[in-house]
Structures are given as structure tokens and as C-alpha cells.
N, C-alpha and C positions, 0 to 999 in steps of 0.2 A: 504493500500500500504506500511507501514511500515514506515522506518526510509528511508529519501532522498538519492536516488542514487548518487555516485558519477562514472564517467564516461570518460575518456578518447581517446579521440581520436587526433593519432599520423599522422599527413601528411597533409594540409590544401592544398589540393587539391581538382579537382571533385567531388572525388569521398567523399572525408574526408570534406567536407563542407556542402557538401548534408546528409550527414550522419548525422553530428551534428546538422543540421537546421531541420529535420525530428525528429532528437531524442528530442529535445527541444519542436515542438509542438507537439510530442504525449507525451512525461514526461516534464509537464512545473516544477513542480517541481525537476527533478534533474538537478545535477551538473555536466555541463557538460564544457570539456577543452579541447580547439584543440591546438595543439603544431604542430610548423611549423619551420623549421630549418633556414629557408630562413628569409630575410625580408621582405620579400611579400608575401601573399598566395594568390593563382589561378595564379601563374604565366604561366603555361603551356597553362592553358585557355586563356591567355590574349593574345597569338600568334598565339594559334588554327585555321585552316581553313586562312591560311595569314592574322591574326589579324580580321578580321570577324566572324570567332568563329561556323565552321559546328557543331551545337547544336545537330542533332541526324539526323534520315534517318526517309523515309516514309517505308523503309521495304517491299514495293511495287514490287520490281525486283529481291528481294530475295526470292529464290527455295527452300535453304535448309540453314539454318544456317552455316551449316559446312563453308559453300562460304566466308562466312563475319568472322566468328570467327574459325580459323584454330586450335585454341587451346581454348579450355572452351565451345564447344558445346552446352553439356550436361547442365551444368553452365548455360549458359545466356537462355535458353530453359526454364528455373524453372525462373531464376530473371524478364525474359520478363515477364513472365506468372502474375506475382506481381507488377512490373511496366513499363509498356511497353513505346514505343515511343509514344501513343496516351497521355497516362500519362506527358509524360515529355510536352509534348507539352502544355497539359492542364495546369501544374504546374506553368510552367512561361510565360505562356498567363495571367491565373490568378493573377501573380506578375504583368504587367503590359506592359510585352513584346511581339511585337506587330511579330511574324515570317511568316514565306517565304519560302517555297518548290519551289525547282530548277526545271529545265527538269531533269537532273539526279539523283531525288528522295533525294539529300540532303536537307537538312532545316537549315536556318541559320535568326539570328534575321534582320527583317526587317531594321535596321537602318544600315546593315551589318558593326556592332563596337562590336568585343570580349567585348569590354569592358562595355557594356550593362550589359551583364550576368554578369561579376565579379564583378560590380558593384549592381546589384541586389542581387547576392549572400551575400556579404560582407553586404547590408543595414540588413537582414534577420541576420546573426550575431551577429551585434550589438543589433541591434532592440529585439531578443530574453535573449541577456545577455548571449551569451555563451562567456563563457571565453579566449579570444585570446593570446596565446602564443608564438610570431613572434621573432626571431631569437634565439631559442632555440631547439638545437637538443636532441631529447632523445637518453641516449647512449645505455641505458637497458630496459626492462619491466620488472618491479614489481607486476609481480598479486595481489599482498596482499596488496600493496596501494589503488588498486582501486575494487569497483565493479565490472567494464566493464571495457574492453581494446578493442577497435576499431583498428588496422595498415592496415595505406591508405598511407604508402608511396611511392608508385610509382612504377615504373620499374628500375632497377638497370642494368648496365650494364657488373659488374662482381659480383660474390659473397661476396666480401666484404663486398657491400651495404646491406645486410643483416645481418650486424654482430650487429646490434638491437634483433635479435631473438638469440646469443650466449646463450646457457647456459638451452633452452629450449627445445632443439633435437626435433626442426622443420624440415622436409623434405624440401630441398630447390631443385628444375630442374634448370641445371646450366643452369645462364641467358645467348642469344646471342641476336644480332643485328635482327630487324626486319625494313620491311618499306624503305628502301634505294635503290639507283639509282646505276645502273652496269657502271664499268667502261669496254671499249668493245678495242679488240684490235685493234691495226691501226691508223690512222688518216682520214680518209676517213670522218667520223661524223661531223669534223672541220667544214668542205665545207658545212654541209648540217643543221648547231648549230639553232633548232628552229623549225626546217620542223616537222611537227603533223603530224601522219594517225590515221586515226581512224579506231575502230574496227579492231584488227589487235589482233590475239591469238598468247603467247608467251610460252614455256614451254621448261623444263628440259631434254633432249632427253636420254631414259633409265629410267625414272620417268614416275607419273601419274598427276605429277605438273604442271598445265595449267589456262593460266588468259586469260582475253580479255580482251578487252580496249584499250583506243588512247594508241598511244606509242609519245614520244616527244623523239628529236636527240638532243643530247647537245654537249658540246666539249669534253666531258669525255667518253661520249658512247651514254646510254638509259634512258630512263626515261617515266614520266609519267604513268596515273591507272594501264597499264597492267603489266608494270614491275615491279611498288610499292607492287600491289597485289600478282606478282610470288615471291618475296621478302619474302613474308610475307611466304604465303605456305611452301616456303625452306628453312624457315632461319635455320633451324638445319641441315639439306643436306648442304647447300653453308657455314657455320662455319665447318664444319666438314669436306669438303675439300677446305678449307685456300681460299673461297672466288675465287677458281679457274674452271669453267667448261662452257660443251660449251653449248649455246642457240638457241635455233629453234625459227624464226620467221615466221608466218604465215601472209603475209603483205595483205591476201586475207581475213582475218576475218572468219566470220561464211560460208563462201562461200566451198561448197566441190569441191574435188577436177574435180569432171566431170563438174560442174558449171564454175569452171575457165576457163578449159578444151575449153567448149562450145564457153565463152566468146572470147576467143583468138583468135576461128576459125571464130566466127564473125566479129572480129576486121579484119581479113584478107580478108574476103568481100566484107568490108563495105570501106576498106581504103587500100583496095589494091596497089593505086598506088604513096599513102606518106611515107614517110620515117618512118622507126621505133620510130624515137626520137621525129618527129611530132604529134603523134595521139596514144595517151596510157589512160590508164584505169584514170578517173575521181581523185581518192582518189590519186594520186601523182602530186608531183609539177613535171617540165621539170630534173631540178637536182637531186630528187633522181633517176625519170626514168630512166634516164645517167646514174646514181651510180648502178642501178638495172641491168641494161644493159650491163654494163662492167663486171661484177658477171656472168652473163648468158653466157659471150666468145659471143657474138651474134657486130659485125661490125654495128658500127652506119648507113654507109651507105647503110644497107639493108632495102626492103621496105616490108613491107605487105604480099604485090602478093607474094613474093617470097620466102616465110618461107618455110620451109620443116616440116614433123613431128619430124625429130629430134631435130629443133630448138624449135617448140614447147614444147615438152619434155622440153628443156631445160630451158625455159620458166618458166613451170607448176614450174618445180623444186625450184626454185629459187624464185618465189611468193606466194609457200603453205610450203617450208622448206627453209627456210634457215639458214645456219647456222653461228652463230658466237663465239667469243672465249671470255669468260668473263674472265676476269683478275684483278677484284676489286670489293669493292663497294664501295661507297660515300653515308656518313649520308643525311636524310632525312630533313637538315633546322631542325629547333626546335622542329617539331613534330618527336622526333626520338622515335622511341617505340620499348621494347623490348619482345622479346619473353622468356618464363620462371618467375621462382618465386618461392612463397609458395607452393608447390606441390598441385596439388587439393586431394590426396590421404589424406591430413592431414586434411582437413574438412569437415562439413555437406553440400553437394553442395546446399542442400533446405535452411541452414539458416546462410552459410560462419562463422559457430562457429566450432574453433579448436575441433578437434577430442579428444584431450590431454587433453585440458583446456578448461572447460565448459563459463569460464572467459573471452575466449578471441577468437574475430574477426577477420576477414581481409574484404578487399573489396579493385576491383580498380585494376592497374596494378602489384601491389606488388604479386596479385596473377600470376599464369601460363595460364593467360588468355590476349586475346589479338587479335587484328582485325586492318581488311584493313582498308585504309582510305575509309571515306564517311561518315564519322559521328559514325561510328559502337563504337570508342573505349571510346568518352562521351557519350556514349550511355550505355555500359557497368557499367561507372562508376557512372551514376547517376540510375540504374537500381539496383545495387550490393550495393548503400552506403542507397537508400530506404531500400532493404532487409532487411541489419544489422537492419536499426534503428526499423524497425516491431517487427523483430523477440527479440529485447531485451526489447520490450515492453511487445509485449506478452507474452515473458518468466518470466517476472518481474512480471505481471499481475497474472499470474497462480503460483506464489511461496504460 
């Protein structure tokens, strides 16, 4: 094996700890240093999943990758393929961590405490002798210092944050905002700050941009999976027009529109002779129905019996599109993620080693990779920071 590697890794992060704690038990003899800017590392994990820490997905309700990872496909196709969510589970089951699969396919550790993981991480660490470098930012990369350069710093939310790679004519995709909640016009949300539907499809009208998922009303607008998810899909469409456009609500979910349709004409059979405001579809409280109602031009005091088809019509309209007027967004709490990075164009997507510099890594969000919530995005990073540490094994192995 020769003379001891020496090895750095920049970002004590997910992805940059899993990296180093994998590179240490597959090369115990090299030397290995993680630099961390902050005075903490795993801080992002230590808030992950509202400080419970969504550790990864069961992957189970995923169709097609593209769904979960909007950007880096390709990417996490080849990284899953080497360590997948069965993997990670396995790894810190084996540490001693005891997890838990949701109804909605996330997985989070049983004692539901982020701080489980960054504590498991951090014993692994020490325990190995990787060398800890906490509150020192690197300004430059040196290839010639080191054998290996690992960079797992993160997501940047303009380009500056990348001026760690000046001087190395890296490809950078200008970073924007990913993951964040719409601020929606009006005030009408105020009245209803809280109200959940679930199953409800949201999408970019003149786009192919479509989520589903609950939606949650806040006093700023929208929120929750479906809109965080449409977030993500757009975020270079809603950056590219200043975060201003309008939204289709489908408040009927997966339901078509002749199924609504159906539904209405039942509804007027069945409740012929109660008031509109009395007797309405399950998935709404009394106040949004009202708020729905008043949208539709339809008179509170009309009953049932009395609908006509153009009421229906109006009806349909208003429960399968609706539309609203985005005029913001609002970050995402601590989990803010962004979209863009290292271009993937600049590396091997099989072994995240610079196209340029045979020397040098990435892994993690620093790349132009990046997913919805539900566990997808430490999922990523502990899939990507495995990778590296293989593939510098093996490259080292076969020198």
C-alpha cells in the first residue's frame, strides 16, 4: 500500500463525517482530517426532521427517482446502487441505533433525538482518530498538500460560498433557494392559519410542475409536503421570475375530474334539502368550505336541491383549479436546502472524483444535487460521502 495516505476532508457535515468515518475503517492506516468552519459539526443534522433527525426513507412510494431528487437523478441512481437506504439502515442499526419507519415511508431513530445520530457519528470520530478541525474554515484547496481532497460543504446560497474552489475553474450552476413555503396573496389564509387537507395536487399552470401532498394554510399563505415538494421542482422557474407566479390548487387530490363531477351530483341527492354550508365533502373543515364557497360566487343560502349545472361547473372549477397568486417565498426553518452547486458536468457521477483533478472529491449538497423533504436529502449524503470513501480506496488499492 505504500507510504500513508494523507486525506482531507472539508465540511463536517452528513455527508463529510460519513465520509471520513468510512474512509478510516476501510484505510485505518491513513490520515485522515475533517475541517469544519463552525464550532460544531453535524449541526444541520442536529435540527433535521424538527430535531428528531428523518434518517432516510423506505423508498417504498417512490416511482421514479426523478420524484425525490429533481436534480442529480442520474447521480443518486449509481450512489443508491452502492449504498442504498437498506445500507444506511443496516449501518446505524449496527452502531446501536434502534429506528422506526412512519406511515409515510420516512425513518427516523426510534428515541426520535437528532441527537442520537450526531452523537453516534461524533463517538465513531473520535473513536477512529480522525483528526477534528472545528472552527477553522479552509479558504483555499491545495492539491499538493494532500493526497485526497474530499469538499462536503454544503449548499451555498449564492456563489460566493464557493469561492473555496477560486483559482480551480470548477463549473459552478448558480445556487437558488429550494424547499420553502409561498407567501399567497390576500389575507383570507389569516382566518383559516392551521386548517391541513390532505392529498391535495399543486402545480405551476403553463408548466409540467406538479406535487401532491397535504397542503397546511399558514398566515403567510401555503405550506406543507405539497408545496415544499412544488418548491423544490421550481426552484429555478420561481428564482427566475423574482419568486412571483400564479398556482393551481387541486383541493380534490388524485380524484378526476368526472369523479368530482359524480361526487357533487351525489351530494345533491343525498342532501338535497340542507344548506350548502351544512353538508360538504369530508376533507374540509366548515371555514375553509365558507372560504371555498365564497370563491365559487355560489350564496351561502342555497341548498342542495337547488344547484343548477352551472353552479356545479362552478363548483368543479374551483375544487380541481384553483387558482392563486404567489407573491413570495419564506425559508424553510433550518432545513433550508438549496438547489445548484458543483456542476455534475465537472465529475465522474460513478465515483464524485473531479473530472480536472484526479485528487479531488465532492459529495453532499455542495454538489447540484438535491431532494424533497422525507429523508431523500441525508439520504443523499450519506449514500455520496460512502461513495467517495470506496472509490479512494479502491483507487488507492489498485495504484
Amino acid at each position: 500500500m505504500g507510504n500513508r495516505l494523507s486525506i482531507a476532508v472539508i465540511g463536517a457535515g452528513a455527508a463529510g463525517c460519513f465520509c471520513a468515518i468510512n474512509l478510516k475503517r476501510m484505510m485505518p492506516d491513513a490520515e485522515v482530517h475533517l475541517f469544519e468552519s463552525k464550532l460544531k459539526a453535524l449541526a444541520k443534522v442536529a435540527v433535521t426532521g424538527g430535531g428528531r433527525c428523518n434518517l432516510t426513507n423506505t423508498f417504498k412510494g417512490v416511482k421514479n427517482l426523478q420524484e425525490v431528487y429533481p436534480r442529480g437523478e442520474k447521480l443518486m441512481r449509481r450512489a443508491l446502487s452502492v449504498f442504498s437506504a437498506e445500507d444506511t439502515c443496516a449501518w446505524f442499526e449496527k452502531e446501536g441505533v434502534r429506528l422506526i419507519a412512519q406511515e409515510d415511508e420516512c425513518i427516523f431513530p426510534q428515541s426520535q433525538n437528532a441527537m442520537q445520530i450526531v452523537n453516534t457519528l461524533l463517538y465513531n470520530i473520535k473513536g477512529l482518530d480522525i483528526q477534528m478541525h472545528l472552527n477553522e474554515k479552509v479558504m483555499r484547496i491545495d492539491l499538493n498538500q494532500w493526497d485526497r481532497v474530499v469538499v462536503t460543504t454544503g449548499g451555498h446560497p449564492t456563489r460566493s460560498g464557493f469561492r473555496l474552489l477560486d483559482g480551480l475553474d470548477i463549473p459552478i450552476e448558480t445556487p437558488v433557494p429550494s424547499l420553502f413555503t409561498f407567501n399567497i396573496e390576500g389575507d383570507w389564509h389569516q382566518q383559516l392559519m392551521g386548517t391541513v387537507v390532505e392529498d391535495v395536487q399543486a402545480s405551476i399552470p403553463g408548466t409540467k410542475m406538479r406535487s401532491n401532498g397535504a397542503l397546511l394554510l399558514t398566515h403567510w399563505g401555503m405550506s406543507g409536503p405539497a408545496i415544499l415538494k412544488l418548491s423544490s421542482y421550481a426552484a429555478r422557474y420561481l428564482a427566475e421570475h423574482d419568486y412571483k407566479s400564479p398556482l393551481c390548487i387541486n383541493w380534490m387530490g388524485k380524484m378526476t375530474e368526472q369523479e368530482v363531477r359524480d361526487m357533487l351530483y351525489t351530494m345533491m341527492q343525498q342532501h338535497a334539502q340542507k344548506l350548502i354550508t351544512s353538508a360538504y365533502p369530508q376533507r374540509f373543515t366548515s371555514k375553509h368550505w365558507n372560504m371555498l364557497l365564497s370563491r365559487m360566487g355560489i350564496p351561502a343560502t342555497q341548498r342542495w336541491g337547488a344547484l343548477n349545472a352551472k353552479h356545479i361547473n362552478k363548483m368543479l372549477s374551483v375544487l380541481t383549479a384553483d387558482i392563486y397568486q404567489i407573491t413570495g417565498r419564506c425559508p424553510f426553518k433550518e432545513e433550508f436546502v438549496t438547489c445548484g452547486g458543483v456542476s455534475l458536468k465537472a465529475i465522474n457521477i460513478n465515483t464524485l472524483q473531479s473530472k480536472q483533478y484526479p485528487s479531488l472529491y465532492f459529495a453532499g449538497e455542495v454538489l447540484d444535487v438535491d431532494a424533497v423533504t422525507g429523508g431523500f436529502n441525508l439520504q443523499a449524503a450519506w449514500s455520496m460521502g460512502y461513495v467517495v470513501a470506496k472509490n479512494i480506496f479502491t483507487s488507492y488499492q489498485n495504484q
